[in-house]
C-alpha positions as CSV (number, residue, x, y, z in Angstrom):
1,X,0.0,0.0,0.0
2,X,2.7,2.0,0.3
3,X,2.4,3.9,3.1
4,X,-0.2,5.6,1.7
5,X,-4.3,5.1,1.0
6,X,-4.8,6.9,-2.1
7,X,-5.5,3.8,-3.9
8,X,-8.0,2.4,-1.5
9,X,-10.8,3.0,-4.3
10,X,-8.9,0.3,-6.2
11,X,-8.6,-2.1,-3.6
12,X,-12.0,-1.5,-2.3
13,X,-13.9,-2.3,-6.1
14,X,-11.9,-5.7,-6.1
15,X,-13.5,-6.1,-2.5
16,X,-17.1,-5.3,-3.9
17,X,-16.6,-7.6,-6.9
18,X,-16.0,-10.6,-5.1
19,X,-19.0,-9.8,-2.8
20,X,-21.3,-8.6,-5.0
21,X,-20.3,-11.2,-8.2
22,X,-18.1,-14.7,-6.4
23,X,-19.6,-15.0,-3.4
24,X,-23.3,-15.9,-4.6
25,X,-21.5,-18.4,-6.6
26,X,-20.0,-20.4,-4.2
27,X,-22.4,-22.8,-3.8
28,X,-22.5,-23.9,-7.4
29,X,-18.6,-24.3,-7.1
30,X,-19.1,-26.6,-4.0
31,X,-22.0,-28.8,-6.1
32,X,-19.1,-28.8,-8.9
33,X,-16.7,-30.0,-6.8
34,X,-19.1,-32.6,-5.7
35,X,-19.6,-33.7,-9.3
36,X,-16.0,-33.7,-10.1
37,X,-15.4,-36.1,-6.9
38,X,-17.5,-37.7,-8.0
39,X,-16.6,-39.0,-11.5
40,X,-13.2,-39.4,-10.7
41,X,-14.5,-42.2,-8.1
42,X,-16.1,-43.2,-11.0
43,X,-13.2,-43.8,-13.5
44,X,-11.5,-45.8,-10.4
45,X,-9.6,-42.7,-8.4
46,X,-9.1,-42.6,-4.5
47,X,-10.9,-39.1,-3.9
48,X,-10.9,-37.3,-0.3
49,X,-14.1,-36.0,0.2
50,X,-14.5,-32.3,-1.0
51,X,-15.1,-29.7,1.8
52,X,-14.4,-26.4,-0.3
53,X,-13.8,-26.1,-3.9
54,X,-10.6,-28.0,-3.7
55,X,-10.2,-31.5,-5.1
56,X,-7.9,-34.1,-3.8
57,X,-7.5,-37.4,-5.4
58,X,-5.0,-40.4,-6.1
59,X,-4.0,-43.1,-8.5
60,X,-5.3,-46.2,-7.1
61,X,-3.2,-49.8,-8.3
62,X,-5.4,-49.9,-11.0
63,X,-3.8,-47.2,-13.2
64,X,-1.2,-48.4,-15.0
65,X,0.7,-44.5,-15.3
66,X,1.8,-41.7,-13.2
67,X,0.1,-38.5,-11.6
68,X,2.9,-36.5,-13.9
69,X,1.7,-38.3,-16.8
70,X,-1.9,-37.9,-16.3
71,X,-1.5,-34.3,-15.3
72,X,0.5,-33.4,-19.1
73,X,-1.5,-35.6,-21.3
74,X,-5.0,-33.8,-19.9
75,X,-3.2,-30.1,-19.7
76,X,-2.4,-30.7,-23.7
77,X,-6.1,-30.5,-24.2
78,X,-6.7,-27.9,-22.3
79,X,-7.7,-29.6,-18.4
80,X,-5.2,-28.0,-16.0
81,X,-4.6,-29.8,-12.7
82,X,-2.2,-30.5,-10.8
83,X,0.6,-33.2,-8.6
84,X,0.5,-31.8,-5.2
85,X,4.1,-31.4,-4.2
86,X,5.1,-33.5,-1.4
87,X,5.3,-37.1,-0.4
88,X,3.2,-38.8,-2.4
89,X,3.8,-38.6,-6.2
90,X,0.3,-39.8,-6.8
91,X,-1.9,-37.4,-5.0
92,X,-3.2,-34.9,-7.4
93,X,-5.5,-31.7,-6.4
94,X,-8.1,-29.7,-9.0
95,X,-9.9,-26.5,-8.3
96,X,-13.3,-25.3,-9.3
97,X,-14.0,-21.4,-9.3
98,X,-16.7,-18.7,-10.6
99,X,-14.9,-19.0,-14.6
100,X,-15.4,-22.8,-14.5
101,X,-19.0,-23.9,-15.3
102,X,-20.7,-27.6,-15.7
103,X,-20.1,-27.9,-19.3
104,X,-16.4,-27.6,-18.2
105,X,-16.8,-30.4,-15.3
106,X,-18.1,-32.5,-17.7
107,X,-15.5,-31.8,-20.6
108,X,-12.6,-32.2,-17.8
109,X,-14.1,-35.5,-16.7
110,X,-14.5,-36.3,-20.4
111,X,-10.9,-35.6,-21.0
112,X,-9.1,-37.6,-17.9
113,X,-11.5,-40.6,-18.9
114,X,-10.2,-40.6,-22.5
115,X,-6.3,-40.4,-20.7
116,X,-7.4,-43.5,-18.9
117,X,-8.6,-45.1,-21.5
118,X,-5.7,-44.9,-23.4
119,X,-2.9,-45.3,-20.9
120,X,-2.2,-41.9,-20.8
């Protein structure tokens, strides 16, 4: 802020823009996280239940390729997740938010069934 509020306009409209335009939406990001969950438990993925609009899930034994693999096949066509950094090179997180709507659920779904399909 720099020591100064003359820009305090600016930072209040981004303030009144998430109020007035995200927040209503939240709830439709929470029942899209829900549907995300749960086709990936659907195509066979371990998937931690969803209590925001944050995704966690995991390869299970079944799937015969990695989380890195998975993640680059589905980003080159245009689905953008991905490996959460840490212990387990398996875990992978997505996030839903007010610019993604059902018709991109589905078409992310859609897209990490195909990579499953085909082995990645």
């Amino acid at each position: 802020l720099g020591g100064t509020l003359r820009q305090v306009g600016v930072l209040a409209a981004a303030g009144l823009v998430a109020l007035d335009e995200v927040l209503p939406g939240l709830g439709d990001d929470a029942a899209r996280t829900a549907r995300l969950a749960e086709g990936l438990a659907a195509l066979g993925f371990a998937v931690e239940p969803p209590a925001t609009n944050l995704l966690y899930f995991s390869l299970t034994p079944g799937h015969e390729f990695t989380a890195e693999a998975l993640v680059a096949r589905c980003a080159a066509e245009g689905v953008r997740f991905l490996v959460v950094p840490g212990a387990d090179p398996n875990r992978m997180r997505m996030v839903t938010h007010h610019q993604v709507n059902d018709d991109g659920v589905e078409r992310a779904l859609a897209v990490i069934s195909g990579a499953c399909a085909d082995g990645v």
